[in-house]
Residue frames as a rotation matrix with the C-alpha (Angstrom) as fourth column:
UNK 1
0.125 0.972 -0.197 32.65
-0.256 0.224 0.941 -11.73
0.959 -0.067 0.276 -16.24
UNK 2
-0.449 -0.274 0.851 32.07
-0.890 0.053 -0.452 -12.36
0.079 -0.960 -0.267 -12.35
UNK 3
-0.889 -0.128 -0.439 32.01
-0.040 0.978 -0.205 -15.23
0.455 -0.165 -0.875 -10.77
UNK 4
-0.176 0.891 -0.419 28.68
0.474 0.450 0.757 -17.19
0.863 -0.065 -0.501 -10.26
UNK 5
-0.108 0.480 -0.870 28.33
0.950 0.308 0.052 -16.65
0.293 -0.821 -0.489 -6.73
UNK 6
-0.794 -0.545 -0.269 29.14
0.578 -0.814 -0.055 -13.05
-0.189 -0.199 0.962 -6.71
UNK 7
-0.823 0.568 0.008 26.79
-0.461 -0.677 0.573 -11.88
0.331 0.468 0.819 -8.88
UNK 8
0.006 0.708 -0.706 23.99
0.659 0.528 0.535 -14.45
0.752 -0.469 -0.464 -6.40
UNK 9
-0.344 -0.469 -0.814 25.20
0.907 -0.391 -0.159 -12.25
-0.243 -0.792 0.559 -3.83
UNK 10
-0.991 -0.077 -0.105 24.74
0.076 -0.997 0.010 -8.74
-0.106 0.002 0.994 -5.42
UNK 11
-0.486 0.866 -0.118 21.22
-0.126 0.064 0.990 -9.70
0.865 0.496 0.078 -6.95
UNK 12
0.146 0.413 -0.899 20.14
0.983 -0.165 0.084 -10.96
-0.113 -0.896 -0.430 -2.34
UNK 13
-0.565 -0.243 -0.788 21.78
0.778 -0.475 -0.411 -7.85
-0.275 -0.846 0.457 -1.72
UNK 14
-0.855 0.389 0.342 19.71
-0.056 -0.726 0.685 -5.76
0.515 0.567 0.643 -3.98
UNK 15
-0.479 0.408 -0.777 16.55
0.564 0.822 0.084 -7.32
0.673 -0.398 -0.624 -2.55
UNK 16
0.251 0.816 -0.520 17.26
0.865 0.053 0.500 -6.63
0.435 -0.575 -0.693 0.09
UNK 17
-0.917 -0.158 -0.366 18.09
0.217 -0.968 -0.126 -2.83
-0.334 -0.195 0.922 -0.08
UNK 18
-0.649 0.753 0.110 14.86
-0.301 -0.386 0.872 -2.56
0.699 0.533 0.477 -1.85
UNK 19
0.262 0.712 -0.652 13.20
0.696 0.329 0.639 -4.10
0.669 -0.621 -0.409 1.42
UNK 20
-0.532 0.207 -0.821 15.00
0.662 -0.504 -0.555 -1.69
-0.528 -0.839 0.131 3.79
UNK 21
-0.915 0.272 0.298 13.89
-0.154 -0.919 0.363 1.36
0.372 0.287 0.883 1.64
UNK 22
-0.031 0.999 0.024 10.15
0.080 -0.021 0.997 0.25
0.996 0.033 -0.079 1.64
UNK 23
0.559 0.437 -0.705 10.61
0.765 0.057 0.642 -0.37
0.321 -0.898 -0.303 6.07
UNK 24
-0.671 -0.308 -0.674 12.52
0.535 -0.831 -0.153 3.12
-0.513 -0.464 0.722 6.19
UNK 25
-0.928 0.295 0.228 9.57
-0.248 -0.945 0.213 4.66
0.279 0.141 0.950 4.53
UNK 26
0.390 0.828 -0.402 6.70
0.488 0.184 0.853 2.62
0.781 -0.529 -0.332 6.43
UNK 27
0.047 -0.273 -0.961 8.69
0.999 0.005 0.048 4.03
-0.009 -0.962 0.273 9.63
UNK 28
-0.995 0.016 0.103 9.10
0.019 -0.942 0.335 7.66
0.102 0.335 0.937 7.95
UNK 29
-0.420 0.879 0.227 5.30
-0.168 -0.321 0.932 7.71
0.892 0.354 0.282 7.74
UNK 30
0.450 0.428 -0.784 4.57
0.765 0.268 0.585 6.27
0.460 -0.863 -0.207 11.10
UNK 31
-0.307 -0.386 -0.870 6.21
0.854 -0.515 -0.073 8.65
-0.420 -0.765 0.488 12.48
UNK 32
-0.959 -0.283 -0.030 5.78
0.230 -0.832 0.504 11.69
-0.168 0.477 0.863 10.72
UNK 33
-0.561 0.771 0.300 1.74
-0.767 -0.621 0.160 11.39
0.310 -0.140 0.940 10.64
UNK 34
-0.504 -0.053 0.862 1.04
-0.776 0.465 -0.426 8.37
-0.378 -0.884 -0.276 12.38
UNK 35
0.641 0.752 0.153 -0.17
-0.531 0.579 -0.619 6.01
-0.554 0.315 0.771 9.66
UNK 36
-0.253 -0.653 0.714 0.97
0.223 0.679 0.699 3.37
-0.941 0.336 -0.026 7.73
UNK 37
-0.825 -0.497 -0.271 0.99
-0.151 -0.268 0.951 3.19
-0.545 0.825 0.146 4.47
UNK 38
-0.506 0.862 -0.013 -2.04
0.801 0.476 0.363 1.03
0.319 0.174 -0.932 3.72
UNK 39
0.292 0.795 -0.531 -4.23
0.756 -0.532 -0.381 3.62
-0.586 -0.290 -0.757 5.82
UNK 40
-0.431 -0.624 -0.652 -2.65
0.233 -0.775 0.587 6.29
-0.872 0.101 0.479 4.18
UNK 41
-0.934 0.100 0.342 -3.66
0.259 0.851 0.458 4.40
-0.245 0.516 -0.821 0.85
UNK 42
-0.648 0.730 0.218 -7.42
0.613 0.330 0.718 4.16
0.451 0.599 -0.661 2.02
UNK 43
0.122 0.594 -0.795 -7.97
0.602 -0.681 -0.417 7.03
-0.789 -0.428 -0.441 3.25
UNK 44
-0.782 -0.449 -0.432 -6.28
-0.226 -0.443 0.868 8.63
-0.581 0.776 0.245 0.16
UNK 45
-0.853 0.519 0.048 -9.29
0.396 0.586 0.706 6.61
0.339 0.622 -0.706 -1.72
UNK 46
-0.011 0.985 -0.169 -11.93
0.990 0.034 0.134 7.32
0.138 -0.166 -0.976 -0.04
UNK 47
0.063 0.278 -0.958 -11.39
0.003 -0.960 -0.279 11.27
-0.998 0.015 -0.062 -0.30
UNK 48
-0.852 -0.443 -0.279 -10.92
-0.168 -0.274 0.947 10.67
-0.496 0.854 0.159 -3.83
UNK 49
-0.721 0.689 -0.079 -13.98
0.337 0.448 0.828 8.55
0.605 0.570 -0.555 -4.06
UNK 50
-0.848 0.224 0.480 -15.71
-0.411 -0.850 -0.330 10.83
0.334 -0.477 0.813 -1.85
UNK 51
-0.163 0.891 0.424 -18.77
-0.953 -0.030 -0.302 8.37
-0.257 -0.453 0.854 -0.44
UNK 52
-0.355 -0.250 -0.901 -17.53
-0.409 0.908 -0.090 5.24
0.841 0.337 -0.424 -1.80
UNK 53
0.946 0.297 -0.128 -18.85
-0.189 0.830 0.525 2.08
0.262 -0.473 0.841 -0.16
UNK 54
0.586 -0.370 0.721 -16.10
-0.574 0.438 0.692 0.09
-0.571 -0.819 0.044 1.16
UNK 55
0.629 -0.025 0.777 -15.83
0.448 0.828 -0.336 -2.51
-0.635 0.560 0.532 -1.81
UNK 56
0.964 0.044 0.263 -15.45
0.244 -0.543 -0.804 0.44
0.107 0.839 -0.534 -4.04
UNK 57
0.789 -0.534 0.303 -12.49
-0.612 -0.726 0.315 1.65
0.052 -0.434 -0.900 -2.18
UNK 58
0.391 -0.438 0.810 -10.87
0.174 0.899 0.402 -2.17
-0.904 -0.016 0.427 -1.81
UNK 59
0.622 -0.182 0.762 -11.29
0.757 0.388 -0.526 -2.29
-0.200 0.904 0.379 -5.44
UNK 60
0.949 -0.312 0.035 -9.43
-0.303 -0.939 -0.165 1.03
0.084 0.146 -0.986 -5.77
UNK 61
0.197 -0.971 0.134 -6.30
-0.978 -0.204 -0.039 0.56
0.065 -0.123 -0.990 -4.09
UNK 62
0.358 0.039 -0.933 -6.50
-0.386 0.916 -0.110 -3.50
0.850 0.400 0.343 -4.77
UNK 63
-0.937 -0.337 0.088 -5.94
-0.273 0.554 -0.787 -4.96
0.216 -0.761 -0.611 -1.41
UNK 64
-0.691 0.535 -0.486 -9.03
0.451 0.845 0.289 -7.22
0.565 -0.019 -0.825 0.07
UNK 65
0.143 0.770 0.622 -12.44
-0.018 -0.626 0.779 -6.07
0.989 -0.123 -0.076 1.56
UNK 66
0.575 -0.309 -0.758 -11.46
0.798 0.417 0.435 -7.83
0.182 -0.855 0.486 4.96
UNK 67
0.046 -0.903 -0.427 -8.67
0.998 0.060 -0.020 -5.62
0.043 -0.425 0.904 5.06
UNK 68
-0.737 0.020 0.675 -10.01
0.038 -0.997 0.071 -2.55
0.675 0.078 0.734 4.03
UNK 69
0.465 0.678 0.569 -12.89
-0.174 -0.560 0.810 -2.67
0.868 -0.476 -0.142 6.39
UNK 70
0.723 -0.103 -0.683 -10.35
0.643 -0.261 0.720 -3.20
-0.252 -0.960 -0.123 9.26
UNK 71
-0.656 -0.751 0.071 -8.12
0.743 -0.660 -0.115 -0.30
0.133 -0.022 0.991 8.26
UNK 72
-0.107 0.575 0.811 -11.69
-0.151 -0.816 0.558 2.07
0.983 -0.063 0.174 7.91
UNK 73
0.574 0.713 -0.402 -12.21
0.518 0.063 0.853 0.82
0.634 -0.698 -0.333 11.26
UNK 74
-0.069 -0.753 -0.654 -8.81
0.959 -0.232 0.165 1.85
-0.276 -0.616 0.738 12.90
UNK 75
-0.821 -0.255 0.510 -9.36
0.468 -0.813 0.346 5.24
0.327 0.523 0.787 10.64
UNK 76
0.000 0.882 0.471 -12.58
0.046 -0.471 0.881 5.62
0.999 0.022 -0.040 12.50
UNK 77
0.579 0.030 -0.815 -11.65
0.803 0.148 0.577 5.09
0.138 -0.989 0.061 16.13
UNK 78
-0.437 -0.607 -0.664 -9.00
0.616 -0.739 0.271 7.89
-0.655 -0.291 0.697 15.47
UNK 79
0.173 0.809 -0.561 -11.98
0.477 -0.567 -0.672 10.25
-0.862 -0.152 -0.484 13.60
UNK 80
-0.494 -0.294 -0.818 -10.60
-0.573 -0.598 0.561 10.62
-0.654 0.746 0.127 10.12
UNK 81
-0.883 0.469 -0.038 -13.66
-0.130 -0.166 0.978 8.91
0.452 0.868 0.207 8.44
UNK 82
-0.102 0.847 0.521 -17.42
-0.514 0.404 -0.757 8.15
-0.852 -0.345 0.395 9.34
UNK 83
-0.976 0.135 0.171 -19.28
0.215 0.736 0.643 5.62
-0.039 0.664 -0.747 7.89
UNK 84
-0.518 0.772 -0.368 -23.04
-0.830 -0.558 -0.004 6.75
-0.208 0.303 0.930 6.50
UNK 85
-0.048 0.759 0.649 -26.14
0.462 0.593 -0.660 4.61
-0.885 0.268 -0.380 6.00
UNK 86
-0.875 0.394 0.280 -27.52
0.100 -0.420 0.902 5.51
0.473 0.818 0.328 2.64
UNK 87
-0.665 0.701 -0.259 -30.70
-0.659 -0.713 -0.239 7.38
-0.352 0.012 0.936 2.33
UNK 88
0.190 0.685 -0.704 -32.21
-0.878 0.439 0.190 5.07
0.439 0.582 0.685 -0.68
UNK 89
0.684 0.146 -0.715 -30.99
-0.173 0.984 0.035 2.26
0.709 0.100 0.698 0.32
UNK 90
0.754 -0.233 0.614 -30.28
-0.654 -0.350 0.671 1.71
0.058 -0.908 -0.416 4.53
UNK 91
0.812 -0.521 0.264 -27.94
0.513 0.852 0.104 -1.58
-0.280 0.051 0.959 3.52
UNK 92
0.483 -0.626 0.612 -25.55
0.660 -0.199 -0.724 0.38
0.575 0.754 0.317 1.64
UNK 93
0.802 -0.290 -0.523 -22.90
0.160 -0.739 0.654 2.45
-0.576 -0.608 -0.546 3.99
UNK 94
0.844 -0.353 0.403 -20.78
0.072 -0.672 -0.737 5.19
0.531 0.651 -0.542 2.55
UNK 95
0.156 -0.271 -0.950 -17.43
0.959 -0.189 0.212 6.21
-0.237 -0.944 0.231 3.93
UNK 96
0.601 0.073 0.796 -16.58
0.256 -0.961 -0.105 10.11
0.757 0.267 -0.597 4.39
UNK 97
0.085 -0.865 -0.495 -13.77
0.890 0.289 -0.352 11.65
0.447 -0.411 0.795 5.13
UNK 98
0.681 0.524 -0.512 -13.79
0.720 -0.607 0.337 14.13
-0.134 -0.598 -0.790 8.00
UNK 99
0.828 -0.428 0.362 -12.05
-0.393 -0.904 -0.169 17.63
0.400 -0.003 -0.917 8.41
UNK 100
0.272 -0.894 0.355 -9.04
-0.461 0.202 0.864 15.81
-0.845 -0.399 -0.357 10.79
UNK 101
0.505 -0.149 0.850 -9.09
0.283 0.959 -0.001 13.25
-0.815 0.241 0.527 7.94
UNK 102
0.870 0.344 0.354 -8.68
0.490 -0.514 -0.704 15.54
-0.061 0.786 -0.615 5.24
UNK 103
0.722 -0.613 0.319 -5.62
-0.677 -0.722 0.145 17.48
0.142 -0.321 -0.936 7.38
UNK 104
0.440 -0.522 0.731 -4.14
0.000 0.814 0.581 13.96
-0.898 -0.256 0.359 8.08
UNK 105
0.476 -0.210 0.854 -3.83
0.862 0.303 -0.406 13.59
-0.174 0.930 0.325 3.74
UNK 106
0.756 -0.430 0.493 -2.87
0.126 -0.643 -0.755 17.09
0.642 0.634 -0.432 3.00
UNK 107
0.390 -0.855 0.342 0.15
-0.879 -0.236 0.413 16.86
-0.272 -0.462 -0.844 6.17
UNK 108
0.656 -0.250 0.712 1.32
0.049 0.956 0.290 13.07
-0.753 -0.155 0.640 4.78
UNK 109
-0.269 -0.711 -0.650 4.06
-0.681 -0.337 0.650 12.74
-0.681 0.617 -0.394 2.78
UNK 110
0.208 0.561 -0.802 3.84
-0.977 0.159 -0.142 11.22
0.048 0.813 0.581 -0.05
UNK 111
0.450 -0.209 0.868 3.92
-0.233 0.911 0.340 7.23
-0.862 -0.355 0.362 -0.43
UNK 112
-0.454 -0.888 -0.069 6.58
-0.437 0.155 0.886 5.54
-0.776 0.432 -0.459 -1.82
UNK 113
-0.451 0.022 0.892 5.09
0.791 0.474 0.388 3.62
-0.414 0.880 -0.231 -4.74
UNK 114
0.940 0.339 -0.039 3.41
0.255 -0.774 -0.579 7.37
-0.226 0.535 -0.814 -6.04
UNK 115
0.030 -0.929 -0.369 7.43
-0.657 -0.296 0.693 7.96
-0.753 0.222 -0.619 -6.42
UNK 116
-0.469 -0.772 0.430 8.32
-0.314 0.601 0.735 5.04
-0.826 0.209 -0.524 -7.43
UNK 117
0.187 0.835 0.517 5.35
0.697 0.258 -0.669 4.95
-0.692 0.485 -0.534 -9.91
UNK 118
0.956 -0.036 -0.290 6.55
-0.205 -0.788 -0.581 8.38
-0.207 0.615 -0.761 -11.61
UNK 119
-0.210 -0.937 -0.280 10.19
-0.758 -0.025 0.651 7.31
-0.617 0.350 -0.705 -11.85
UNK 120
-0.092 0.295 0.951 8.37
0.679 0.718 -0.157 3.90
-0.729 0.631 -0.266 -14.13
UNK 121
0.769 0.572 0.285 6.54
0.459 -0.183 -0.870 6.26
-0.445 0.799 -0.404 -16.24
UNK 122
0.730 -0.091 -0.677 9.40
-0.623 -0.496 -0.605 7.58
-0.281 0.864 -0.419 -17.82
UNK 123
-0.315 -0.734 0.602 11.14
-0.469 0.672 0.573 4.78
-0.825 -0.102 -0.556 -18.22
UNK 124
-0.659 0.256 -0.708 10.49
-0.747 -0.111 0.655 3.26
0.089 0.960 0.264 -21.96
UNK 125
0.523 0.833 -0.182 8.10
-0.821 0.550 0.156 0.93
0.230 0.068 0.971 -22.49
UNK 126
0.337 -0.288 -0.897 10.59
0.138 0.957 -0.255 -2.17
0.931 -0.037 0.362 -22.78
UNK 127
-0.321 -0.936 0.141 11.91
-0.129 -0.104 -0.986 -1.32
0.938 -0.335 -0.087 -20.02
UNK 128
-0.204 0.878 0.433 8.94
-0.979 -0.184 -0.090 -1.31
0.001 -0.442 0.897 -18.03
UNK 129
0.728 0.283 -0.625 8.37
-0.488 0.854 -0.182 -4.56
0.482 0.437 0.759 -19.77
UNK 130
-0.172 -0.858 -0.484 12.10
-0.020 0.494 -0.869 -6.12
0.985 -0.140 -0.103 -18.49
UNK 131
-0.473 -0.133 0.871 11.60
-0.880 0.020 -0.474 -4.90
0.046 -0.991 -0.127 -14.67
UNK 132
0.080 0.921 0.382 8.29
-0.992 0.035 0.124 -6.44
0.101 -0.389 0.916 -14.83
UNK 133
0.646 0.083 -0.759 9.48
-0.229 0.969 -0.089 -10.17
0.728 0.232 0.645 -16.18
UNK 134
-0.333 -0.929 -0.163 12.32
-0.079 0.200 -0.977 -9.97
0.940 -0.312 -0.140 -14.03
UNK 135
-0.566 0.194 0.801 10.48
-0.799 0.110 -0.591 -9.44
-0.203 -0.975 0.093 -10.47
UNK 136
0.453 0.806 0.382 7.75
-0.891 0.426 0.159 -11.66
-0.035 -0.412 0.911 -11.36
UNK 137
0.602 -0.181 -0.778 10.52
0.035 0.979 -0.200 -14.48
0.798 0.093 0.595 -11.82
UNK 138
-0.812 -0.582 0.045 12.00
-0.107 0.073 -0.992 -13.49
0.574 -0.810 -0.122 -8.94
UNK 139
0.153 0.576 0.803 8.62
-0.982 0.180 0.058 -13.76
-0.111 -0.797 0.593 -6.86
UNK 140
0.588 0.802 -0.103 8.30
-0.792 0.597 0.127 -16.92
0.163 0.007 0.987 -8.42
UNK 141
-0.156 -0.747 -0.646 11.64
0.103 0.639 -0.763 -18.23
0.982 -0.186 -0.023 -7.00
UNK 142
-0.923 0.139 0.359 10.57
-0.357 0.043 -0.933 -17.18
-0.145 -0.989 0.010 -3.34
UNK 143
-0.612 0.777 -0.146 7.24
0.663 0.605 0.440 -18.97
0.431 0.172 -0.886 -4.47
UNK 144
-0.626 0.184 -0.758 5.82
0.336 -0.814 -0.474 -16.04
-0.704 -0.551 0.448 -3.62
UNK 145
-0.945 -0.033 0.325 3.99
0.296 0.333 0.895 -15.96
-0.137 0.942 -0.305 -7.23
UNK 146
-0.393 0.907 -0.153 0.58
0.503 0.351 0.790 -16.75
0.770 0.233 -0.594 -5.69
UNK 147
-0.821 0.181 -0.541 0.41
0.337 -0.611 -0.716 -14.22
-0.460 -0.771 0.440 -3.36
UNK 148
0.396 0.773 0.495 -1.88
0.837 -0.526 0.153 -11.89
0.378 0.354 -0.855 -3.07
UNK 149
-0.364 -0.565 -0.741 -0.20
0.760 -0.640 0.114 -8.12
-0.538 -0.522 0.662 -2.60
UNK 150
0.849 0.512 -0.132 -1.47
0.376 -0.761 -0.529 -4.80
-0.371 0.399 -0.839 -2.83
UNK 151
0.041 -0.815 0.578 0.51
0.721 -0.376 -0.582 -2.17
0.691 0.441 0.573 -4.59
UNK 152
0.835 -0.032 0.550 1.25
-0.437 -0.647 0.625 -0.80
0.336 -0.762 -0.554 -1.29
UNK 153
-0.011 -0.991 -0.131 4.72
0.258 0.123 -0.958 -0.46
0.966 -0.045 0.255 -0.19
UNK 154
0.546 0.282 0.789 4.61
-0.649 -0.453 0.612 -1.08
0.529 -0.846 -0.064 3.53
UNK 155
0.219 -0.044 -0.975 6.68
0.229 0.973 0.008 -3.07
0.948 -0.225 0.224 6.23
UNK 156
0.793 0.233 0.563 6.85
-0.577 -0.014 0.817 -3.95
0.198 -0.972 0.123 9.28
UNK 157
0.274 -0.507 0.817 10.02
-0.872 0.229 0.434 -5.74
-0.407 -0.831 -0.379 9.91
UNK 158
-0.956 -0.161 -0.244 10.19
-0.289 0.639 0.713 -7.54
0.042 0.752 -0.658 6.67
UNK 159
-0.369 0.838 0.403 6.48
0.924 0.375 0.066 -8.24
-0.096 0.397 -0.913 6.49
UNK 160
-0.608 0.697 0.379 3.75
0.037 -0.453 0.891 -6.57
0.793 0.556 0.250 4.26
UNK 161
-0.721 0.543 -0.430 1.50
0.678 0.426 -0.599 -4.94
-0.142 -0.723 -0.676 6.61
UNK 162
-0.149 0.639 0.754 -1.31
0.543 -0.584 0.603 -2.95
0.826 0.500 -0.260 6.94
UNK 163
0.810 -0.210 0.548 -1.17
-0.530 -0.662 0.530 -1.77
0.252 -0.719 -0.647 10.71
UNK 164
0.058 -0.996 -0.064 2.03
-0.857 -0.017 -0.515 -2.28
0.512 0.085 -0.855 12.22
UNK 165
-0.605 -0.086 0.792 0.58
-0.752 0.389 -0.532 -5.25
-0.263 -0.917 -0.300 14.95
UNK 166
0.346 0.710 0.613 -1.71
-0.001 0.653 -0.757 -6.90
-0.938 0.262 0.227 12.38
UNK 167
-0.704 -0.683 -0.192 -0.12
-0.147 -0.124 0.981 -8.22
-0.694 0.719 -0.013 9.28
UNK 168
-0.273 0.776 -0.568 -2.08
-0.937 -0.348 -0.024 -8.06
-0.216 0.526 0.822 6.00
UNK 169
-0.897 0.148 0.417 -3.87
0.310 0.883 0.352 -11.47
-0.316 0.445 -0.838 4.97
UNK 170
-0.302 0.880 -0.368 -7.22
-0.899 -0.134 0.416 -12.00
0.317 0.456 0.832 2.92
């Protein structure tokens, strides 16, 4: 059996290989089609949900309305969605993804937690079950418990962001 501290040691260092991966593939995507992950995310959503409201889209990829309506905004200043009044009803505003948007999703690679989501599913059920108790008692040693976090693998230098100059908060 190894000695206490050793195995305190391999369990940081895991960690934090599992942070660099996630900020070598937020940097793989910034580069490579100039979004982060989050946008990636909700634009992915909103071509899926083709005219979704805003909310609809939040509620999709689970990260706050705040935050999704300043990623649609950065996704609109660089013309990969519009935002629509409704017809019946002039309160209600759609988004729609444009023809650049559309080329932006089908040139993006893919985002890490759609991997890292298919290497779960075949994993057995308990096993699934074990990761799951295990991280959430590890959040809840970094008191980290009560976050709020999307299931969006993204960083910025060791923080969860959504653009690379504005970390995520709700």
């Amino acid at each position: 059996m190894k000695p206490s501290g050793e195995i305190e040691t391999q369990i940081v260092a895991s960690i934090r290989r599992i942070m660099r991966a996630v900020d070598l593939h937020s940097r793989h995507l910034l580069d490579a089609c100039g979004l982060t992950g989050p946008q990636l995310s909700v634009l992915g959503a909103a071509a899926h949900l083709d005219g979704a409201t805003a909310g609809a889209i939040a509620r999709s990829v689970r990260i706050s309305g705040a935050t999704t309506t300043g990623i649609l905004s950065r996704l609109e200043k660089r013309g990969l969605v519009r935002r629509v009044r409704g017809e019946s009803d002039r309160r209600t505003v759609h988004v729609v993804v444009t023809d650049s948007g559309q080329a932006a999703l089908k040139a993006a690679p893919s985002l890490l937690q759609d991997r890292f989501r298919s290497e779960l599913g075949s994993l057995q059920d308990w096993e699934r079950t074990m990761i799951l108790s295990v991280l959430e008692r590890i959040a809840s040693m970094m008191d980290a418990d009560e976050l709020d976090a999307a299931p969006i693998l993204a960083t910025d230098g060791g923080s969860l962001v959504e653009d690379p100059s504005t970390p995520l908060q709700d």
